[in-house]
C-alpha positions as CSV (number, residue, x, y, z in Angstrom):
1,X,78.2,-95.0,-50.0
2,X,76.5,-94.2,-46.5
3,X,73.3,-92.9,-46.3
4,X,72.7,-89.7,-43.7
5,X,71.0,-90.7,-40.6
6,X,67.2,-89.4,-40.5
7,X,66.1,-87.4,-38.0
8,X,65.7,-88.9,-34.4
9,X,63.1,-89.0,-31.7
10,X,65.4,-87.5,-29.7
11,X,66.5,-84.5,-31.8
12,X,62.4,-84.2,-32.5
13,X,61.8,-83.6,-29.8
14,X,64.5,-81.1,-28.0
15,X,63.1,-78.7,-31.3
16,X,59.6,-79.1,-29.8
17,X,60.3,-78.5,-26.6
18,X,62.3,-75.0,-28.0
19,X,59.2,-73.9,-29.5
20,X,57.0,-74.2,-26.7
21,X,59.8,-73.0,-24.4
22,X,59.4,-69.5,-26.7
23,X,55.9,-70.2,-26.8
24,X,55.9,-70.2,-22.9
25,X,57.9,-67.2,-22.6
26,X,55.3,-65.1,-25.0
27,X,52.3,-66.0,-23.4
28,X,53.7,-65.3,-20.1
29,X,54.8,-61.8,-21.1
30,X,51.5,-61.1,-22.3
31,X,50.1,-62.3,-18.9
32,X,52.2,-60.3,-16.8
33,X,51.1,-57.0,-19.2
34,X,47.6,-58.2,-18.8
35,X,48.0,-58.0,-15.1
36,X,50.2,-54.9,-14.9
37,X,47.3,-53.3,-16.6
38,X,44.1,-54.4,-14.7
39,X,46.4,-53.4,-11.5
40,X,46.9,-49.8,-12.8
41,X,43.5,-49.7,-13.6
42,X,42.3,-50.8,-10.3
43,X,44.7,-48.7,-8.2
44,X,43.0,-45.7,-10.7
45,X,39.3,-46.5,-10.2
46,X,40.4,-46.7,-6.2
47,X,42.2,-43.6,-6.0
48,X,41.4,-41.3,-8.7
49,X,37.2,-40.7,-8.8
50,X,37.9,-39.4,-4.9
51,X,40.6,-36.9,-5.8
52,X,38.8,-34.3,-8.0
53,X,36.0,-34.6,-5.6
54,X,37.9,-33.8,-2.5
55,X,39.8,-31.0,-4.4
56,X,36.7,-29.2,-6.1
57,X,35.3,-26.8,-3.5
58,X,31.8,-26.5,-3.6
59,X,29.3,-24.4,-4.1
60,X,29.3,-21.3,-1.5
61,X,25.8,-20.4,0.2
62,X,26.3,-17.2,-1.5
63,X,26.7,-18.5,-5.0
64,X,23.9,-20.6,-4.7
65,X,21.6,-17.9,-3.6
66,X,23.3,-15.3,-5.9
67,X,21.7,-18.3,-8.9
68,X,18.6,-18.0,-7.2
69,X,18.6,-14.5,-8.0
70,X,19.9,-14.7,-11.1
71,X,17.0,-17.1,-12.1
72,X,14.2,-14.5,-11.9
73,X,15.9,-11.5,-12.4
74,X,18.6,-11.8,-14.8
75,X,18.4,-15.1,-16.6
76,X,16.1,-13.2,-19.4
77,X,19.1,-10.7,-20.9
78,X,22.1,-12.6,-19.6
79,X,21.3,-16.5,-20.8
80,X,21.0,-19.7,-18.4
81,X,24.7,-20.1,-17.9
82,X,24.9,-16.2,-18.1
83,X,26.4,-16.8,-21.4
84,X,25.1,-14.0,-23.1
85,X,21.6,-13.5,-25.6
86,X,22.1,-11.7,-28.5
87,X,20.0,-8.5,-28.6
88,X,19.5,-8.5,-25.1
89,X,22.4,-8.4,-22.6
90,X,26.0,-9.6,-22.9
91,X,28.0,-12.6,-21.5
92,X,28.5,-12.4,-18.4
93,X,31.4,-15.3,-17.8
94,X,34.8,-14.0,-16.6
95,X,33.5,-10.3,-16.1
96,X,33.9,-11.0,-11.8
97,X,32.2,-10.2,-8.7
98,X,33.3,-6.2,-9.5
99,X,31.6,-5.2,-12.1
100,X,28.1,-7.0,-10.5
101,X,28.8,-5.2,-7.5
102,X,29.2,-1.8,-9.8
103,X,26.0,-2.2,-11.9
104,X,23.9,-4.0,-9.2
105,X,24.8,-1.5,-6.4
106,X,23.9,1.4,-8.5
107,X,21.1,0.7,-9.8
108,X,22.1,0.4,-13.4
109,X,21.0,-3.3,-13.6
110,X,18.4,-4.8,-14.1
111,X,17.8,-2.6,-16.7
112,X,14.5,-2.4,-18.5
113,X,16.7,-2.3,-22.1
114,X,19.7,-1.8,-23.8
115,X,20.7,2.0,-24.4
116,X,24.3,3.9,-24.9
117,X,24.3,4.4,-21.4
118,X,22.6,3.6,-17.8
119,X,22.1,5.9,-15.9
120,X,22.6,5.6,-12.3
121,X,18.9,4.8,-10.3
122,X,17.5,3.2,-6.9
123,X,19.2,0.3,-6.6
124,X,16.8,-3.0,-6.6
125,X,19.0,-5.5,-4.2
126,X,20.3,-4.5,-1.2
127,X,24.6,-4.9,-0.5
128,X,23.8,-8.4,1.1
129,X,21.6,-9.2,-2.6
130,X,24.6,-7.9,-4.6
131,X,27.1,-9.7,-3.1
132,X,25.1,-12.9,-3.5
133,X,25.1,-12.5,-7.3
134,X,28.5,-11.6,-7.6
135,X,29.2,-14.5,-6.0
136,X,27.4,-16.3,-8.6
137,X,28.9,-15.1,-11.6
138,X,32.3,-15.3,-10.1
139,X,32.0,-19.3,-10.0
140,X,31.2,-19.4,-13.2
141,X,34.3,-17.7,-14.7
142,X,36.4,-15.8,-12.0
143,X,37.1,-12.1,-12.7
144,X,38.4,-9.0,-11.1
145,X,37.2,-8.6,-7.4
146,X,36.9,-5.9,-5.3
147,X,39.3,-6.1,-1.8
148,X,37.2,-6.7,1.2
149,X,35.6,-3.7,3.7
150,X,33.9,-0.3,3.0
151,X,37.1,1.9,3.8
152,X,39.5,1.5,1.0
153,X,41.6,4.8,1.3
154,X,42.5,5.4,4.6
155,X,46.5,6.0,4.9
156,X,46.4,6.3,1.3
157,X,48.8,9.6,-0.8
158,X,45.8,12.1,-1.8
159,X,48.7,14.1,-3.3
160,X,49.4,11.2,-5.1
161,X,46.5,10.4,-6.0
162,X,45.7,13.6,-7.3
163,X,48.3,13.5,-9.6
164,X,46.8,10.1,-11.0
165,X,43.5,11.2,-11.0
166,X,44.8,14.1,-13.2
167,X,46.6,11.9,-15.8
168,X,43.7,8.9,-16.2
169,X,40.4,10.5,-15.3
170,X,39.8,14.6,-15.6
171,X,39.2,13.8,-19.0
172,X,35.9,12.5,-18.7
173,X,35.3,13.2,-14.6
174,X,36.6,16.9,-14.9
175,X,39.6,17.9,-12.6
176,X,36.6,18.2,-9.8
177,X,35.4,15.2,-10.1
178,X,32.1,16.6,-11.2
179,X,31.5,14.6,-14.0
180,X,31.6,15.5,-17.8
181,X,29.8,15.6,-21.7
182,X,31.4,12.6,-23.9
183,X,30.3,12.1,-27.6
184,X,27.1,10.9,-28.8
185,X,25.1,12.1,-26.2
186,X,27.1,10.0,-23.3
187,X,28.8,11.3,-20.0
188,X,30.9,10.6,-17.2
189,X,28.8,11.1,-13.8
190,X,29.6,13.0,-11.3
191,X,31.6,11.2,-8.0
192,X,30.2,13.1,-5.5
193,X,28.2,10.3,-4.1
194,X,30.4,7.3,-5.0
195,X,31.3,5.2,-2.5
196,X,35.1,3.8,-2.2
197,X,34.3,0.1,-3.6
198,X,32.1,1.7,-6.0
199,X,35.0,3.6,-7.5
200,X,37.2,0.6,-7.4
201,X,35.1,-1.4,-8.7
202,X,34.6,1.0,-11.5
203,X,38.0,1.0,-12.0
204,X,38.6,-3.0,-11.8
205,X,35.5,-3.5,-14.6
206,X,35.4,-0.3,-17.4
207,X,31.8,0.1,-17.0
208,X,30.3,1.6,-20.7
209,X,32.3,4.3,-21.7
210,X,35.1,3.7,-18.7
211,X,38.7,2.3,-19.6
212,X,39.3,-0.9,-17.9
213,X,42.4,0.0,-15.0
214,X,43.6,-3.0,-14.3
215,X,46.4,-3.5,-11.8
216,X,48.9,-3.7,-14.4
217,X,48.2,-0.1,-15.4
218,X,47.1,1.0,-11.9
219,X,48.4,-1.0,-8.8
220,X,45.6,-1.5,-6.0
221,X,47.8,1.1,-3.5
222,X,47.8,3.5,-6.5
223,X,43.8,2.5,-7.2
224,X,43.6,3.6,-3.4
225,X,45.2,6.7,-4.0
226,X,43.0,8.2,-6.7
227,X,39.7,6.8,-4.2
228,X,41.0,9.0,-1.4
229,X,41.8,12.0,-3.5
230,X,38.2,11.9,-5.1
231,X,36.4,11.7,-1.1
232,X,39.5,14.3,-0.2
233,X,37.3,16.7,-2.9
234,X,34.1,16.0,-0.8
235,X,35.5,17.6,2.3
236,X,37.4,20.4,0.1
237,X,36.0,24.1,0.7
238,X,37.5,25.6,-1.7
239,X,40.0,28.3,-0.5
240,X,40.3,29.9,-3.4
241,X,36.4,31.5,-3.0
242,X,32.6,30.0,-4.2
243,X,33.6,27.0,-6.8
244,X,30.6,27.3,-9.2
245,X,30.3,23.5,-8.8
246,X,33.7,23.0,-9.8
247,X,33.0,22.5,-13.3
248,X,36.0,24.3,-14.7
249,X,37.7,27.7,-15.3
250,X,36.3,28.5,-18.6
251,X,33.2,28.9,-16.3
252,X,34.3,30.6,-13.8
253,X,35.6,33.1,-15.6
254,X,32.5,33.5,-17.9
255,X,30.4,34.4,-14.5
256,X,33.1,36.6,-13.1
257,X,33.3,38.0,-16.2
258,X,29.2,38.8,-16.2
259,X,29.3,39.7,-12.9
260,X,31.7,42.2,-13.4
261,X,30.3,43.9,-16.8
262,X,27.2,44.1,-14.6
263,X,29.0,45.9,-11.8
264,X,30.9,48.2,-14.2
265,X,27.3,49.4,-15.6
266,X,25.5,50.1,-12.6
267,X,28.7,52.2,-11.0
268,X,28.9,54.2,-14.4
269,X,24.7,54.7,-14.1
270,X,25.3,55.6,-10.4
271,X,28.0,58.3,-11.8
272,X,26.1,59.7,-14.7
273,X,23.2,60.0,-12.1
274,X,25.4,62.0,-9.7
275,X,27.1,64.0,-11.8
């Protein structure tokens, strides 16, 4: 009967040196990870901290003295980060440079409090102050903006624009332009007086009772088509005979209408007295 042969150095020792061989091979993976990593990571804290800092434009001189502004005259109703206070004034974050030029060019803000409507007064920053602040609260959430220089309708359709003017606006501005009674005791002012970035600014922000137009409802070429039909009514003499301040037939006709019962009695007095 033969015995099996115990295990030998040898054969020991080929299975050790398999295990650390595997051993060997883990440990070196790991490694190599390890160092894949802190390289990734160094190549980030190299590169990346500079990108954003390169790409973020800063601060304009206008937007930075549009927040000085804002800091002692609006910060009050409109909140540090002109996020709104309830109560006082709403946010202002995304409403854009347009609608501060509208309000802050008119006069209509600052306002001394809320009411269903402001009313249009002596403005209290200059065009140079009102550009600053739009500036302002355009960096802090972008917005509609009003296309640069004072002359917006030149070359524009006024027949075209008429016909716009007719569809989206006579119902509160009158077919004159003259402005108009709305419900609980608001109104649509006259444009006799507004400017062409004040209209297209009116038209880019829905101020109060206004519809917002934005250029999906009313391209900018169509925008300057109703602006040069309204300042096309300025310079209109009205060919048909005196316009009674354009404020509509129903009017019209009730003066011609007095007039002429007037008229009628003094010819038939003039008659009875001659006969």
């Amino acid at each position: 009967m033969t015995a099996s042969p115990p295990d030998t150095p040898p054969i020991r020792g080929i299975a050790r040196r398999a295990r650390q061989s595997r051993l060997r091979r883990r440990v070196g993976s790991v490694a190599r990870m390890v160092a894949a990593l802190a390289l990734v990571g160094t190549i980030y804290a190299a590169f990346a901290p500079g990108a954003p800092a390169q790409g973020a434009p800063a601060p304009s001189s206008d937007a930075a003295a549009g927040k000085m502004l804002y800091d002692t005259s609006c910060i009050t109703c409109h909140g540090a980060n002109a996020q709104g206070v309830a109560g006082r004034g709403p946010s202002l974050i995304g409403v854009g440079d347009a609608s501060v030029e509208f309000q802050v060019t008119t006069g209509r803000m600052p306002a001394a409090g809320q009411a269903s409507q402001e009313i249009e007064k002596q403005p209290v920053f200059n065009a140079t102050e009102a550009q600053q602040l739009g500036a302002y609260i355009q960096s802090l959430g972008g917005g509609p903006v009003v296309p640069e220089g004072s002359d917006l309708h030149s070359g524009a359709n006024i027949a075209q624009g008429g016909e716009l003017f007719r569809v989206n606006c006579s119902s509160c501005h009158a077919f004159g332009a003259g402005g108009g009674a709305l419900s609980s005791g608001k109104f649509a002012p006259t444009l006799s007086a507004a400017s062409d970035r004040t209209i297209y600014a009116a038209m880019l922000s829905g101020p109060q009772n206004m519809p917002v137009f934005g250029d999906n409802q009313i391209s900018p070429q169509e925008k300057r088509d109703i602006i040069a039909y309204i300042q096309n009514l300025k310079n209109d003499r009205s060919p048909g005979g005196f316009s009674i301040g354009k404020i509509g037939p129903v009017a019209e006709g009730l003066v011609i209408f007095l007039v002429g019962i007037v008229v009628l009695l003094f010819a038939m007095l003039w008659i009875a007295g001659k006969s």
